[in-house]
KOLSEMI-773533 format. One record per residue (C-alpha): x, y, z. Coordinates in steps of 0.001 Angstrom, whole numbers, padded with zeros to 6 digits, always signed. Each point is the difference from the previous one (the first is absolute). Last residue first. Layout:
BEGIN
XYZ ...
end
This chain:
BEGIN
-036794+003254-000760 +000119+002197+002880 +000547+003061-002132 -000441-001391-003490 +002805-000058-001837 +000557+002945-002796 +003541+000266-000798 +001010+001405+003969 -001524-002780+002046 +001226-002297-002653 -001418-002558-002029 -001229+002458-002657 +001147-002264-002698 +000224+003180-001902 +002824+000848+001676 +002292-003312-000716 +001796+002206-003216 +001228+002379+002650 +001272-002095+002419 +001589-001893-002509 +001728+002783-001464 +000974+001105+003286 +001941-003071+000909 +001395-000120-003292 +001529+003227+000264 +001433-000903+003383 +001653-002866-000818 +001491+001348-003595 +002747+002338+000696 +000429-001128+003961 +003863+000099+000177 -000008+003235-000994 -003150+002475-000477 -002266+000133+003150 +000302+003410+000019 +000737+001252-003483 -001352+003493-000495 -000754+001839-003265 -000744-002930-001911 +001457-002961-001758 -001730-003240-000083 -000211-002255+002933 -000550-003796-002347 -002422-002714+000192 +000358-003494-000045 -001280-002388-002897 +003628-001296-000588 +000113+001874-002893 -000402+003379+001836 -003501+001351+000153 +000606+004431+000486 -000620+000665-003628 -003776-001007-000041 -001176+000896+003465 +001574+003738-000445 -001729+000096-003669 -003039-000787+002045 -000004+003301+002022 -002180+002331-001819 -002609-003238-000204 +000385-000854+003672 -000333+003550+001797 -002953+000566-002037 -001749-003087+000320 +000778+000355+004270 -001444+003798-000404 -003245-001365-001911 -000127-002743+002455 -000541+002427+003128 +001605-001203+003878 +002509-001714-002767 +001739+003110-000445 +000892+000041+003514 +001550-003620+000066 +002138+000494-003440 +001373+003204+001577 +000964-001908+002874 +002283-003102-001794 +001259+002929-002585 +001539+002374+002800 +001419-003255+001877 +001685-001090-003389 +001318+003870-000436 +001730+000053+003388 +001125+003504+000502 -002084+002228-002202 -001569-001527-003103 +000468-001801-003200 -002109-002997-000836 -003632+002059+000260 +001060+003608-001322 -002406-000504-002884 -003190-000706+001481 -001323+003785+000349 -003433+000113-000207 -000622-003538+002134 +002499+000936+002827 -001878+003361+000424 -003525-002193-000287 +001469-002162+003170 +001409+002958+001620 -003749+001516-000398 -002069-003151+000578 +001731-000155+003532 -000698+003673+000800 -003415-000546-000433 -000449-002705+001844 +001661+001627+003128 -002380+003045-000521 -003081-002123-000439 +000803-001694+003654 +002074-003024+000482 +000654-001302+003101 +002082-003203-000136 +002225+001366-003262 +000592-002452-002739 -000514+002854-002511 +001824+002368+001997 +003215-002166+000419 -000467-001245-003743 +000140+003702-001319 +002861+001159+002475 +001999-003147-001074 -000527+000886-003951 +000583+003628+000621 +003077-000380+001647 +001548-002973-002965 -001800+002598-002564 +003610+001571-001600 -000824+003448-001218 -002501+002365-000234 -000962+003462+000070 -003121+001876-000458 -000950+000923+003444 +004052+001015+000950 +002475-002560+001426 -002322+000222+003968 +001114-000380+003549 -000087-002932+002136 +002816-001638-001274 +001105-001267-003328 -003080+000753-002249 -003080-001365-000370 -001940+000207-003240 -003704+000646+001014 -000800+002965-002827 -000393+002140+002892 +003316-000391+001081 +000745-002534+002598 +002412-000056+002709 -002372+001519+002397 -002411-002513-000133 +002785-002785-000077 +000993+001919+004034 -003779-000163+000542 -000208-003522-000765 +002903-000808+002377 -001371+002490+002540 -003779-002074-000186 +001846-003566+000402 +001613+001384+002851 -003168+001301+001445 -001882-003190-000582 +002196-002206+002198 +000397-003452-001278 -002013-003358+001894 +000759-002829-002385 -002896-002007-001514 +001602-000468-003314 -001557+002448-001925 +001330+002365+002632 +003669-001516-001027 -000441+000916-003512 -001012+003714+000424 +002713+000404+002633 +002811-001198-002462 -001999+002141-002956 +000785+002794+002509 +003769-000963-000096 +000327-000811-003283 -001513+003727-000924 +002437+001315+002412 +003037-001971-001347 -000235+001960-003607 -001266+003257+001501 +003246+000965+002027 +000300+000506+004043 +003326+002059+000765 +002999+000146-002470 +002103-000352+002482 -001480-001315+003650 -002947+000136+000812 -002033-003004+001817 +001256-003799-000306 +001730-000278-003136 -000563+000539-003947 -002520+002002+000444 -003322+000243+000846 -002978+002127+000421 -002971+001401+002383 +001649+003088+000230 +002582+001801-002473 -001623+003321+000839 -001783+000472+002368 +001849+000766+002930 +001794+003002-001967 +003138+000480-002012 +000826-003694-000598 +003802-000378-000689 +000479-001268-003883 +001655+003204-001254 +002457-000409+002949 +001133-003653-000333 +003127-000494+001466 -000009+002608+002731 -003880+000468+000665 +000373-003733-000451 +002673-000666+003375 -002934+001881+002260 -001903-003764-001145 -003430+000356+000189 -002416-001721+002464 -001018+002681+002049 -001290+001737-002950 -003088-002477-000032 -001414-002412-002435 +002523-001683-001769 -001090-004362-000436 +003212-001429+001176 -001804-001393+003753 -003460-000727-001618 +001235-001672-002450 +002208-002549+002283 -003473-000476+002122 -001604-000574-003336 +002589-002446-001439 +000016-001831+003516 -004142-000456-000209 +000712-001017-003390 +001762-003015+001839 -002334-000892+002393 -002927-000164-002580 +002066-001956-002496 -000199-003173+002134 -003638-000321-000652 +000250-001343-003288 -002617+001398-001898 +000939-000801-003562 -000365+002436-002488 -000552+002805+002248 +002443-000682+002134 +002892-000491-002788 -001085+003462-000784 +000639+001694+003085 +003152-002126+000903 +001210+001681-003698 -001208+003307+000541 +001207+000195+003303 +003727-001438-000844 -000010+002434-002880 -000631+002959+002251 +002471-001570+002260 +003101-000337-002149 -000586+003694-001300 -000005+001328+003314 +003613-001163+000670 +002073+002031-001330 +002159-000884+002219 -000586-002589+003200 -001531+001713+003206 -002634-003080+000945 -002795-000171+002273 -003238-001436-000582 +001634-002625-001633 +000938-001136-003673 +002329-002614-001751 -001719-002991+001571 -003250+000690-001903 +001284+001204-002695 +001543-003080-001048 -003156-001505+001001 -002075+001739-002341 +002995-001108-003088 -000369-003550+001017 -003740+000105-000223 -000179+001960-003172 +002551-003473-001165 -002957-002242+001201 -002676+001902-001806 +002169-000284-003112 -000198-003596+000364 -003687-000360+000803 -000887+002159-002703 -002383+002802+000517 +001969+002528-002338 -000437+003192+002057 +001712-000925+002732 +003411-000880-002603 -000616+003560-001158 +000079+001607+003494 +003119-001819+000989 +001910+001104-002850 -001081+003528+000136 +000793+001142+003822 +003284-001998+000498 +000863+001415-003651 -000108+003113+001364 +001075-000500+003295 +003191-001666-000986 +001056-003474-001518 -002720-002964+000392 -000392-001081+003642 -000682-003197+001093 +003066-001267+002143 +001046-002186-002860 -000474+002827-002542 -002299+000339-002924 +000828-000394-002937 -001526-003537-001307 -003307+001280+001670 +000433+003314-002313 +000538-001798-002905 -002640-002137+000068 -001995+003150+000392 +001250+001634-003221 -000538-003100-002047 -003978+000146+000970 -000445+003691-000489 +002053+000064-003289 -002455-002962-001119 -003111+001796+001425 +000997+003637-001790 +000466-002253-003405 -003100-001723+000302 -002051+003522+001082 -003097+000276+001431 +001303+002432+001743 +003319+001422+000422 -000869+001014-002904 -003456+000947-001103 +001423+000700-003609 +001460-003605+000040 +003625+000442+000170 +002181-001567-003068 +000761-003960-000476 +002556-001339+002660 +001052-003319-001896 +000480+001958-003526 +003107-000254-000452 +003352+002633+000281 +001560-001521-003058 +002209+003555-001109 +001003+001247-003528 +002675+002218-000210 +000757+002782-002720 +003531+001888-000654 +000051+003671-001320 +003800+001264+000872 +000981+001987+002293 +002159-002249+001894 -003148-001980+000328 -003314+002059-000909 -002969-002451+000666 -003433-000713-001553 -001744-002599+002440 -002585-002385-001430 -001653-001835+003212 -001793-003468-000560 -002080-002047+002204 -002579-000950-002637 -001530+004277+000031 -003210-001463-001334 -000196-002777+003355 +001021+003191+002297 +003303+000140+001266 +001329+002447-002882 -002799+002487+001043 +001989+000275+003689 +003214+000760-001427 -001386+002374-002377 -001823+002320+002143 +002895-000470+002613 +002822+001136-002720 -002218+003076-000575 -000642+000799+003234 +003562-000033+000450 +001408+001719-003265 -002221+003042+001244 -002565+000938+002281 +000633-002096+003423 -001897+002235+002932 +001211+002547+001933 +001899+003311-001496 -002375+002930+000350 -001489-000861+003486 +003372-001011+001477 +002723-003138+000015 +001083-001716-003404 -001206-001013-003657 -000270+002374-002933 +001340-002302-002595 +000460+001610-003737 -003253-001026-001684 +001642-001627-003323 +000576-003252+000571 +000568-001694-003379 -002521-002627-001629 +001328-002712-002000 -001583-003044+002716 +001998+002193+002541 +001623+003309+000422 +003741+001360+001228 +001629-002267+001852 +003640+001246+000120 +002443-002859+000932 +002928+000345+001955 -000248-003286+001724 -001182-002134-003167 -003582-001675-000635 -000651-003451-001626 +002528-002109+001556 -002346+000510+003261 -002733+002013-000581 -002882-003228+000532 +001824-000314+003812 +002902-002744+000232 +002559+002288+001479 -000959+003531+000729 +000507+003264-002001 +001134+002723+001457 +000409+003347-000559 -002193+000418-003175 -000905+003818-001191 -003215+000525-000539 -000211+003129-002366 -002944+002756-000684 +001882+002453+002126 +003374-000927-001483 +002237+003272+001996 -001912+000158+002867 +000637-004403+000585 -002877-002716+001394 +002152-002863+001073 -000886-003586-000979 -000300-003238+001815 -000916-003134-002281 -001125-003644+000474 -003201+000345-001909 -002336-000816+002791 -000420+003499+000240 +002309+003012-000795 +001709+000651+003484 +001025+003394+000082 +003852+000556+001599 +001402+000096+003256 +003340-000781-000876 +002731-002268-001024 -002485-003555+000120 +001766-003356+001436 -001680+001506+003599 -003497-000322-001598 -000284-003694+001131 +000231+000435+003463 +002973+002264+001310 +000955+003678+000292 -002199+001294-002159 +001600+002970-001928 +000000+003626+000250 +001685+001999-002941 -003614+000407-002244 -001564+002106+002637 +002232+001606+000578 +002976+000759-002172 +001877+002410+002047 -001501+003265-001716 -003398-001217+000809 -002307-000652-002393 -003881+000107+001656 -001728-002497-001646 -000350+000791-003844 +000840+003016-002435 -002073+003093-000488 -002567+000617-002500 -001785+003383-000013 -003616-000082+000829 -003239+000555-001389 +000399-001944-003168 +001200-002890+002426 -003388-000292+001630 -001621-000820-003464 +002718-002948-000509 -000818-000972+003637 -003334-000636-000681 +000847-001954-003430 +001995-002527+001145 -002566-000550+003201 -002599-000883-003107 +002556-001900-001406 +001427-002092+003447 -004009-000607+000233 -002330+002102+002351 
end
C-alpha cells in the first residue's frame, strides 16, 4: 500500500464519518503547550508535528483544517530563511491540501488523512532521483500567498515497497540510528527508561556488529546489577520485564553463561509481583481504587501491575503480556519457570480479548468489534506466539491479535500510556504473519517519513499520551524505529531467530 493508495482509503472512510479536529484538544493547550525540557527540542515552544528532515514543526489548528501552521523553524535545516514562524502551509508543488486532517486518538479519528499525509507523500517523492531533492511549498504569510522552495536532497531516496526490507534507505536509517544509540548510551550502561532500555538494546542485538554487541553487553549488565530476587522499589515491574527480555535475548545471541543466574533473579522477583491470590491485595485499594478491586478470586489473576501484587489499578494487560513473554524468553533459555503462572498470565490476556483478538486494558473485554491502541495486543500476540507449550488454541489466538493489528494499522504511533512501547510490540505481533507486518508498515510510513529530524534522529510525535515525552523527545523514538526496521533480520528470539540458534 503506497502513501496514495492509503490516501485514498481513508478518503472513502471519511464519507462515512463526520470530521472532527486532531489529538485530543484540551482546553489548557495540551498537547501542543508541553515542551521538552532539554536535548535539542527544548529551543522549540511546544509539542508540535515534526515535518521531516525539512527543519519544521507545525501545529494542526480546528479552525484551518487543511493548514500546517509553522511553530518553529530550526537553524540551518533546508526551511530555514525560507519559511516564517506564523506561516500557513497550505499545499505543495501547486497543489493545495484539501482533505481537512482527521488525525488523533479512537477508531474514527486515527490515522494521518489530511495536510499531513499529504505533506509526507510529497516529502518523501521529492527524495527520489525524479523528485532532485526539491520541496515546492505554497504558503499564506500574514495572509498573504507567499511560495518557498526547499533543498531537502536526495541522499535518503524513498522506501523500497518491501521496506524495512530490502530497502537502501531503511538500511542507512538503520545504520545511523544505531551509532546513535552507542554514542547515547550512559556510562553505567543504561539508555533512559524502560522503554527505551527495552528497544535500544534489542536493536543493537539484532545488528551482529561487534560494536553494537559490546554496547547490548553494557546495557545486560546494567540490568544485571539493578535487579534481585527481592526488591520493593516503585513501579517497579516494568524495570524487570524489560530486564528479562533483554538478559533473555542477550542469551540467546550469545550464550554467556552468566545470564542464567541473573534471569533466575528476574523470575524469582516475577514470581513474587506476579497477582495471583486475594491475600495479596492491598485493603488501602478497595479505598483508593474501588472500581478496580477484584470481585472474585478469579478475576485479575495470573497478571501484573505496576508493583508487586495488587495494589491500585490492580494487574493491567500491557505489563501482563511482557510478563508472560518474560517467561516465554527465559524457558528458551534453559531456565526452569512454573507452568501454572505462565497458564494464569495467558488466561488473564484470554480474558482481555474480544473475539476479534484486540486486548483491552485488563482482563475484561472493550466490546468484540472495538479497537484502539495495539501496544496490549501486540505483547499478548508475541507472548503466545513464543509460548513453550503451544497447543492449536494458543496458535490461534496469536494469529488473531496479530491479524487484528494487521486490519487496523492506523492507531500504530499514538496509543495509551507510552505510545513508543505500544508501537515497539505491535510491530513484533504483526510480524508472527507478514501480511499483518506489510500492513502495519505501509499505513504507517507517512509516520517514518515526517518523524526523521535533520540530524537523521527521530522525533515523539504528538499523541494522546506523552510518557516518555520531555527530555527524551527523540531517544526513545529512535530506539524503536530501529528496532523495528532490524525485524526482518530475524536475529532475535522474538523477530524470527531460531530457537537454539
Amino acid at each position: 500500500m503506497t502513501l496514495k493508495s492509503l490516501q485514498r482509503v481513508l478518503m472513502f472512510a471519511a464519507a462515512a464519518t463526520p470530521l472532527s479536529a486532531q489529538v485530543h484538544y484540551y482546553g489548557d493547550g495540551r498537547p501542543w503547550s508541553e515542551r521538552a525540557s532539554e536535548g535539542p527540542d527544548a529551543e522549540v515552544p511546544g509539542w508540535f508535528y515534526n515535518l521531516g528532515r525539512t527543519g519544521l514543526r507545525v501545529e494542526l489548528v480546528a479552525d484551518a483544517p487543511t493548514h500546517l501552521v509553522v511553530r518553529h523553524v530550526f537553524k540551518d535545516s533546508p526551511a530555514h530563511g525560507r519559511v516564517e514562524v506564523g506561516d500557513h502551509i497550505v499545499g505543495v508543488h501547486g497543489k493545495r491540501f484539501e482533505t481537512p486532517h482527521r488525525n488523533g486518538y479512537g477508531m474514527e479519528v486515527f490515522g494521518p488523512q489530511g495536510p499531513l499525509l499529504d505533506f509526507a507523500e510529497a516529502l518523501e517523492a521529492c527524495q527520489s532521483k525524479s523528485g532532485e531533492g526539491r520541496l515546492e511549498l505554497m504558503l499564506e504569510r500574514n495572509g498573504k500567498p507567499h511560495k518557498a522552495s526547499l533543498t531537502v536532497g536526495t541522499n535518503y531516496g524513498e522506501f523500497a515497497p518491501s521496506y524495512p526490507a530490502e530497502c537502501k534507505k531503511s538500511e542507512r536509517i538503520l545504520a545511523e540510528l544505531l551509532e546513535q544509540l552507542v554514542a547515547a548510551q550512559r556510562d553505567d550502561g543504561s539508555f533512559w527508561d524502560p522503554v527505551t532500555d527495552t528497544f535500544a538494546p534489542l536493536a543493537l542485538l539484532a545488528s551482529g556488529k561487534r560494536e553494537h554487541l559490546a554496547a547490548a553487553e553494557r546495557n545486560a549488565r546494567y540490568h544485571a546489577r539493578t535487579t534481585k530476587a527481592v526488591d520493593e522499589d516503585s513501579l517497579i515491574n516494568w524495570r524487570y520485564m524489560t530486564a528479562g527480555i533483554v538478559l533473555s535475548e542477550f542469551h540467546a545471541a550469545t550464550g554467556e553463561e552468566w545470564v542464567v543466574k541473573e534471569l533466575e533473579e528476574v523470575r524469582d522477583f516475577l514470581m513474587s509481583s506476579q497477582y495471583m491470590s486475594l491475600d495479596q491485595v492491598n485493603p488501602q485499594s478497595k479505598v483508593s481504587h474501588p472500581d478496580s478491586y477484584p470481585k472474585n478470586a478469579l478475576q485479575q489473576r495470573g497478571g501484573w501491575g505496576h508493583i508487586q501484587g495488587f495494589e491500585g489499578y490492580g494487574p493491567i494487560a500491557m505489563l501482563t503480556g511482557q510478563g508472560a513473554l518474560t517467561l516465554a524468553l527465559m524457558h528458551h533459555c534453559g531456565v526452569k519457570i512454573d507452568r501454572e503462572r505462565l497458564d494464569a498470565a495467558t488466561a488473564f490476556l484470554e480474558r482481555g480479548a474480544g473475539s476479534n483478538g484486540y486486548v483491552w486494558y485488563a482482563d475484561d473485554v472493550a466490546g468484540d468489534k472495538d479497537w484502539a491502541d495495539m501496544g496490549r495486543t501486540g505483547a499478548a500476540g508475541i507472548a503466545l506466539h513464543l509460548h513453550p507449550w503451544p497447543d492449536t488454541a494458543i496458535k490461534s489466538r496469536a494469529r488473531k491479535h496479530s491479524l487484528v493489528i494487521g486490519e487496523h494499522p492506523l492507531s500504530f504511533p499514538d496509543t495509551h500510556g507510552s505510545p513508543i512501547m505500544g508501537m515497539g510490540y505491535a510491530a513484533l505481533a504483526a510480524n508472527i504473519d507478514p501480511a499483518n507486518f506489510r500492513s502495519l508498515m505501509d499505513a504507517n510510513r507517512w509516520w517514518f517519513t515526517l518523524s526523521q529530524c535533520t540530524d537523521g534522529s527521530f522525533y515523539y510525535q504528538p499523541n494522546r499520551d506523552n510518557a516518555g515525552y520531555g527530555a527524551d523527545s527523540r531517544l526513545s523514538a529512535s530506539a524503536v524505529t530501529a528496532f523495528i526496521f532490524s525485524i526482518p533480520k530475524r536475529n532475535l528470539l522474538v523477530t524470527g531467530r531460531k530457537r537454539g540458534g
